[in-house]
N, C-alpha and C positions, 0 to 999 in steps of 0.2 A: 445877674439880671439887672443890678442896678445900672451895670455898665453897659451893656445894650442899651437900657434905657436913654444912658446918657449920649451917645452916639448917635441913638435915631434923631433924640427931641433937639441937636447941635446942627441946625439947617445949614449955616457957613460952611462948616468943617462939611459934613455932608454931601451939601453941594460941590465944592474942589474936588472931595476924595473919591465923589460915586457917583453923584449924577451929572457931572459936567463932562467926564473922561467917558462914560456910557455914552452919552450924547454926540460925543465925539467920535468916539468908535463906529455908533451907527450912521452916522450924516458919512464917516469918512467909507466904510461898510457897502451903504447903499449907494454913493456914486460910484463904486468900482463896480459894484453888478452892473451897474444901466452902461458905464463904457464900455467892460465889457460883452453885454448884450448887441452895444454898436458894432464892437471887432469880430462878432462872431457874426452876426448878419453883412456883415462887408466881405466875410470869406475874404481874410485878411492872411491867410497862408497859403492862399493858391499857388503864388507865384513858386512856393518851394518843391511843387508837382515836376518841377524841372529834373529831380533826383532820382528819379523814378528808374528812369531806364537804366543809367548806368550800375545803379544798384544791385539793379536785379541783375545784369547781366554779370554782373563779380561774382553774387553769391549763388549763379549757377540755377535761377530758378524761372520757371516760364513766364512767358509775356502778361499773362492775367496774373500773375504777381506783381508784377508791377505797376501795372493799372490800379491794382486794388490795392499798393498803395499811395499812389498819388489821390483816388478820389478820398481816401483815409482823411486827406488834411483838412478834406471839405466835411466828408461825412462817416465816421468810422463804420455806423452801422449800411450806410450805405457798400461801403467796401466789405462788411461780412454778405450781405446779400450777394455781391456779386460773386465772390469764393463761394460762397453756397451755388450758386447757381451753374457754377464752373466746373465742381464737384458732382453735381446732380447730374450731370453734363457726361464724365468719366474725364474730364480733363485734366483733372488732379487727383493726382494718388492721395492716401490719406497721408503720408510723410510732407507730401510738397503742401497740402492744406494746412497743415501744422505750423511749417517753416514760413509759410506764405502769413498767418494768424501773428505770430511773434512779430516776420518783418515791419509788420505795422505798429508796432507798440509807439517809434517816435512822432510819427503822425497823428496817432490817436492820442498821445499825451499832450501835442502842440495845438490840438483843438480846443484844450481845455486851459491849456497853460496861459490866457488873460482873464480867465476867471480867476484862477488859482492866485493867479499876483497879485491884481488889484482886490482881492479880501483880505490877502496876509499884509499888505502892506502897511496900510493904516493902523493894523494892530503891533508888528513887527517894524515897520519901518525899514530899513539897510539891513539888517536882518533877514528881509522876505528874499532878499536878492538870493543870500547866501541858501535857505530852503527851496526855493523855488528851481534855481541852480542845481543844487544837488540832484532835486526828484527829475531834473530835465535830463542831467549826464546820465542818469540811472536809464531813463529812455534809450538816449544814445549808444549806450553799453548794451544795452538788448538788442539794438540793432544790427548795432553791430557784431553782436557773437554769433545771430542768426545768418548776417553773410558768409562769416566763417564757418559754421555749423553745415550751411549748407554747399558750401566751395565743396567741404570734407565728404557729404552724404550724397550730394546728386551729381549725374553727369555734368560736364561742359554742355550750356547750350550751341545747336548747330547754329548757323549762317542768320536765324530772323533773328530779327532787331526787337527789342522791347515794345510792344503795344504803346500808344500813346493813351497819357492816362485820358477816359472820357472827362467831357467835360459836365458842371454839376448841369441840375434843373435851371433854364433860362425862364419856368414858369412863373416864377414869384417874381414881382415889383422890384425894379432896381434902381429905382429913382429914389433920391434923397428920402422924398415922405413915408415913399415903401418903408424904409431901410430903417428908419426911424419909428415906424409904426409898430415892424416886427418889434425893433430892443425894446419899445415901451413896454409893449404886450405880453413878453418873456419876461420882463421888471417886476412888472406885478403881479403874474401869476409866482413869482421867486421872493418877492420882498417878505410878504406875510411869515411864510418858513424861517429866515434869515431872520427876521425880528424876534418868531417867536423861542428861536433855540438862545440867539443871543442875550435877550434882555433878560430872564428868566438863570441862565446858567452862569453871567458876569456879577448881577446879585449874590448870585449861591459863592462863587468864589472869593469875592468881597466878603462877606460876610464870614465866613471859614476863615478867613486870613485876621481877622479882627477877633474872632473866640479861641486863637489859639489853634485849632483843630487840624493846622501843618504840622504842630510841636508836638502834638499827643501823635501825628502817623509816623513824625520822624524816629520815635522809639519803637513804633510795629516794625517800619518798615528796615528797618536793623535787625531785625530778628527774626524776620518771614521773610524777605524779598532781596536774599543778595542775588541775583544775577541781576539784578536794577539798582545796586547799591553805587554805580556809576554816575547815574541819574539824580537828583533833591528829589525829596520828599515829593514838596507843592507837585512836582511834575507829572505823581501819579494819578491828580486829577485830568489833566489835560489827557494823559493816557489812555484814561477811563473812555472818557467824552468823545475822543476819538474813535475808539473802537467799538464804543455803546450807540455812538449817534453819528454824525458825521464833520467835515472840517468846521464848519461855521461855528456850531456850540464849542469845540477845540478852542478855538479861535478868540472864543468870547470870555472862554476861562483864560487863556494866555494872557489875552488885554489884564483882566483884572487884575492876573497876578503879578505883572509889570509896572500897571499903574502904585501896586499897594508897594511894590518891593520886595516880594516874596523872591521873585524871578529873573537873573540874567537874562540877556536874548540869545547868548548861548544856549543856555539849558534849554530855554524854550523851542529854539530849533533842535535840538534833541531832541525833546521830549515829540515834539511833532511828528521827525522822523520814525521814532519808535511806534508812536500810535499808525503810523502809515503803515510799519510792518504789521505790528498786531491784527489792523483792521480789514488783513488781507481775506481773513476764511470770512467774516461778513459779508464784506462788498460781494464776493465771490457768490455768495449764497443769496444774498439781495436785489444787487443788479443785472449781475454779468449774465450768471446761468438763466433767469428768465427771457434778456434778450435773445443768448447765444440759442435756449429752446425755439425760438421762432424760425432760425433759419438752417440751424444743423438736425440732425438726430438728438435725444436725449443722452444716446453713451456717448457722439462723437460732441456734444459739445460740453459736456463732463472733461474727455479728455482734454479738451483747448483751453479749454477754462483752466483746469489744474496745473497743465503747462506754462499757460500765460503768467496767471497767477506767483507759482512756483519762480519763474523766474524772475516775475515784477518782486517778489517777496527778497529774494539773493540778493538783487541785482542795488536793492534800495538798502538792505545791510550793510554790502559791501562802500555804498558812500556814507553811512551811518557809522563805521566804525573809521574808514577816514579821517572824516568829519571830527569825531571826535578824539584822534591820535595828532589831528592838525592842533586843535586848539586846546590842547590840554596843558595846564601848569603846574 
């Protein structure tokens, strides 16, 4: 106790060791949200709807395959509406709605992937490259097994040419102050969250790293937890937070335990990657399935989900063991 005591009432030390590197984290935190609120209101991936058709026509799948996924890059739930509708339709089998669902995985990853960077960066630095990288090939790898999957399962398309993807809503504001109005108003309603998982959970990790409370798990965790015996200790928090909460509170315990020293930014892109597997049956149960019930059945968007999942789950394994046979010494 007396040494808590002496830590807290030490404002210098303090201040360097925890509230200056917080403050940083979050000033560095909160401008990647609001740029990336601009690259997502700019529909800043349109131009790659260019890949659509050839795509689709390799992996042998119909034209509103392809459509849905080029609007993917603008809007992925936009493009499950449209396969719903395409479906409702009888114009896709349940195989091709499946394989159509998968083909989209790199587009609905690239939607998200300047969020995803400008958070991990400021906390990871050159580091974020190498996570950000990975969960991106992971994308690409689904992709592309699904044009294989589907070369192997469907006919050759006849003589039509791939649908041209539509193009998004022209109804929203496209002028500068629009475009700027939206990222502010996406900011704020995002900042509050983002503040309040970080500040809260970088404390809690700071603070564990200073009582010792890594040293007391790194003897648990020797003796309950070898299939993570790969992994440090410290990294079962971040594991935790990922799979209990989502990237940002991750995120906030990583910072901490970089700034304290607990943590390479190797381990920490580990450990990130693990919590990405782990946190697959949550999000699944969290996000996915209540969207997916809006536009599918409840069994058929059970199955997509599982699917999806299933293989975003593999798919992000297989550059986590990688990853880790790359840099190991």
């Amino acid at each position: 106790m007396p040494e808590v005591l002496a830590w807290l009432t030490d404002w210098p030390a303090l201040w360097h060791s925890l509230l200056w590197p917080l403050l940083r984290l979050l000033l560095g935190l909160a401008f990647g949200l609001l740029v990336a609120n601009v690259l997502e209101a700019l529909h800043w991936t349109r131009g790659l709807a260019r890949l659509a058709a050839p795509l689709a026509r390799a992996a042998h799948m119909p034209p509103v395959a392809g459509a849905a996924f080029a609007l993917a890059f603008v809007s992925p739930a936009s493009a499950n509406a449209l396969l719903s509708g395409r479906r409702d339709a009888g114009e896709l089998s349940s195989g091709e709605l499946m394989l159509a669902n998968l083909f989209n995985s790199l587009p609905a990853y690239l939607v998200h992937t300047p969020t995803i960077f400008l958070l991990t960066w400021p906390v990871l630095g050159f580091p974020a490259v190498v996570y950000v990288g990975l969960t991106l090939l992971a994308a690409v790898a689904r992709t592309a097994f699904t044009v294989v999957l589907g070369r192997v399962l469907l006919p050759a398309p006849g003589p039509a040419q791939a649908a041209p993807a539509p193009e998004p809503s022209q109804g929203s504001a496209r002028t500068a102050g629009g475009v700027l109005e939206k990222a502010w108003r996406r900011f704020r309603r995002r900042l509050p969250r983002l503040v309040g998982f970080t500040v809260p959970v970088y404390i809690l990790m700071y603070a564990l790293q200073r009582l010792g409370a890594f040293a007391a798990l790194e003897a648990w965790l020797a003796g309950h937890m070898d299939w993570l015996a790969f992994l440090k200790p410290q990294a079962v928090g971040i594991i935790v937070l990922h799979f209990a909460a989502e990237l940002g509170a991750a995120l906030g315990a990583a910072g901490s335990l970089l700034e304290a020293g607990g943590l390479a930014a190797r381990d920490v892109v580990l450990a990130l990657l693990v919590g990405n597997i782990l946190s697959t049956p949550v999000r699944a149960i969290r996000h996915q399935f209540p969207a997916y019930a809006g536009f599918f059945r409840p069994a058929e968007a059970l199955r997509l989900i599982l699917a999806n999942q299933g293989l975003r789950a593999a798919s992000m394994a297989l550059m986590t063991w990688a990853y880790y046979l790359c840099t190991r010494t």
